[in-house]
C-alpha positions in Angstrom: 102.5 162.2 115.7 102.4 163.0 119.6 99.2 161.1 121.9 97.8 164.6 121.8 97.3 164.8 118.0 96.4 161.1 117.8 93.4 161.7 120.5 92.4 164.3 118.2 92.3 162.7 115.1 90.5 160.0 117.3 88.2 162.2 118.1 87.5 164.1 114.6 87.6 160.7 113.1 84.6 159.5 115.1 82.2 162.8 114.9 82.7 163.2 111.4 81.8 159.2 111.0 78.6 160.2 113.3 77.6 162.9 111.0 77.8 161.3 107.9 76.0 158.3 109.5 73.3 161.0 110.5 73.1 163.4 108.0 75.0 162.1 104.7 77.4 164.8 105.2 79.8 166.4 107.3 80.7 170.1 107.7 83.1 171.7 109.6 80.3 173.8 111.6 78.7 170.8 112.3 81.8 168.7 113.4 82.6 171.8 115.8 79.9 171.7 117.0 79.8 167.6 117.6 83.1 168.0 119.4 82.0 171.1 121.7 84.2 174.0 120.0 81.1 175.9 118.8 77.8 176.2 120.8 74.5 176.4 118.4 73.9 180.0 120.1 76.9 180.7 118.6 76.4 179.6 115.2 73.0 181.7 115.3 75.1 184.8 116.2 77.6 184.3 113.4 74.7 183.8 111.1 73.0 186.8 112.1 76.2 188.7 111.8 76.1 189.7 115.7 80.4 188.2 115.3 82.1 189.4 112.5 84.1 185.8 112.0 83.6 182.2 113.8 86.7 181.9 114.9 85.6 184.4 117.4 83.7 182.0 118.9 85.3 178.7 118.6 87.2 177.7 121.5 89.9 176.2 120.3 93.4 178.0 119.0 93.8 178.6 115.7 96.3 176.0 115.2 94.0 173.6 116.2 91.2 174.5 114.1 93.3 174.8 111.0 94.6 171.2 112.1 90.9 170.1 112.5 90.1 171.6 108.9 92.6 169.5 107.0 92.4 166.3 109.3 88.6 166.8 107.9 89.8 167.0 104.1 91.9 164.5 104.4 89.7 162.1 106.1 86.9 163.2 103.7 88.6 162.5 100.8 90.1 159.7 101.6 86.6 157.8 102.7 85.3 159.0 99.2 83.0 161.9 99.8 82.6 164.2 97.0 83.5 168.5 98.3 81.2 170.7 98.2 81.9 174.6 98.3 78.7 176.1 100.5 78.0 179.6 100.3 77.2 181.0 104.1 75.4 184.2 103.4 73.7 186.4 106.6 70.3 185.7 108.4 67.5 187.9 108.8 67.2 191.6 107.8 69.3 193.9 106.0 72.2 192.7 103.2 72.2 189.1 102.5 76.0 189.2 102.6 78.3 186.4 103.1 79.5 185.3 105.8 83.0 185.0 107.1 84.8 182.2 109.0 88.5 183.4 109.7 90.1 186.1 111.7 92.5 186.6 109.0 90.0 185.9 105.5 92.6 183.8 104.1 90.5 182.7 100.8 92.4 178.6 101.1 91.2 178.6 105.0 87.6 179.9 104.1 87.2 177.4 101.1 88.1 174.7 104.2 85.4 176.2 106.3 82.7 176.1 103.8 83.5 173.0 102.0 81.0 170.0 102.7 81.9 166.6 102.0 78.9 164.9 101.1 78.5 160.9 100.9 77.9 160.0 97.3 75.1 158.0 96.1 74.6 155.7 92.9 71.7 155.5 90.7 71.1 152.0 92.4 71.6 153.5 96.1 69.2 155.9 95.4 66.5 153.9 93.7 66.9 151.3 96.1 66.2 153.9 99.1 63.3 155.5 97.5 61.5 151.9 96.8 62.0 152.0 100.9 60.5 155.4 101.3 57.7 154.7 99.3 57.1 151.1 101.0 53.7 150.9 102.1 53.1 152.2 106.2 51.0 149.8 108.0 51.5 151.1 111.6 55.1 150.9 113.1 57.1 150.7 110.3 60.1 147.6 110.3 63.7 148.1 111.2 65.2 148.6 108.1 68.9 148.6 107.7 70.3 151.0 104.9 73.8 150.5 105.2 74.2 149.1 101.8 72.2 151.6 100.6 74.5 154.9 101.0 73.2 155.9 103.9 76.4 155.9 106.1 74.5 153.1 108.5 71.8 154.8 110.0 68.8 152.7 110.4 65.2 154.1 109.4 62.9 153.3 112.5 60.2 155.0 111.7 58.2 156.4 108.6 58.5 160.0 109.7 62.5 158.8 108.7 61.7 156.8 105.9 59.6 160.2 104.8 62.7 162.5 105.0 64.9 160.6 103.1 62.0 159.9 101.0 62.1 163.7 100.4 65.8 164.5 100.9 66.2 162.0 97.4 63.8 163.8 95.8 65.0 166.7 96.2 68.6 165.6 95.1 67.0 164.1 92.2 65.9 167.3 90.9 69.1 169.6 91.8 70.9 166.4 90.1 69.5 164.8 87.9 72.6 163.1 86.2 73.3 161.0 89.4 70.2 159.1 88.4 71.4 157.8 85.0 
């Protein structure tokens, strides 16, 4: 592996580490735009269908993105996050159609576009963060560290955080329940 493509996993190693800290998942949109390939204006253009692919508007070569895709999988896999296929359909008016990533359409490169690999949580991780959510708020709520608890590290600091995870496990409760038995 040349210094070049060991700076680069470097650096896809760390943003995707960042964004499953953050957000319990990490997607190639987002780790694009974490490593300044893809701008959010961008991303709302794609969305909107103003660009007919986002590879039009990643700067980076198409070598390197497909490099970037399967350092992702790889590093996703390996780290134990479960892959999620995510359907990206079009914003706004008109045809909710769905969107595409690639110049060419290959279907393996789109399915590595649109895959998520999302942090996975046991019954206990789960019921140990809600009994943190639903702590009672006395003013400024405690540093609480959650890094046992599935979160990836990040550290609630305040209730408006404690409330979104509060809600974001609720809400993965109901799409699945099984992952609370």
């Amino acid at each position: 592996m040349t210094s070049a493509e060991q700076r680069l996993q470097k650096r896809v190693n760390k943003a995707a580490g960042e964004l499953v800290a953050a957000l319990g998942y990490v997607a190639a949109i987002d780790l694009f735009l974490s490593i300044g390939w893809l701008e959010k204006s961008d991303v709302e253009d794609w969305r909107r269908a103003r660009v007919p692919c986002l590879e039009r508007v990643l700067r980076a070569n198409l070598s390197r993105l497909t490099r970037v895709l399967q350092l992702l999988r790889r590093l996703a896999l390996d780290g134990g996050l479960q892959p999620r296929e995510t359907v990206y359909r079009k914003w706004g008016g008109g045809p909710k159609v769905q969107l595409r990533f690639s110049l060419s359409g290959n279907p393996s490169l789109e399915k590595l576009y649109r895959t998520h690999y999302v942090a996975a949580r046991s019954k206990q991780q789960l019921q140990s963060k809600l009994q943190i959510a639903r702590a009672p708020s006395g003013g400024d709520a405690p540093e609480v560290d959650v890094a046992d608890l599935g979160t990836g590290g990040v550290e609630l600091r305040s209730i408006k955080e404690i409330e979104r995870f509060q809600t974001e496990l609720e809400l993965e409760a109901l799409r699945e329940p099984e992952a609370l038995e």
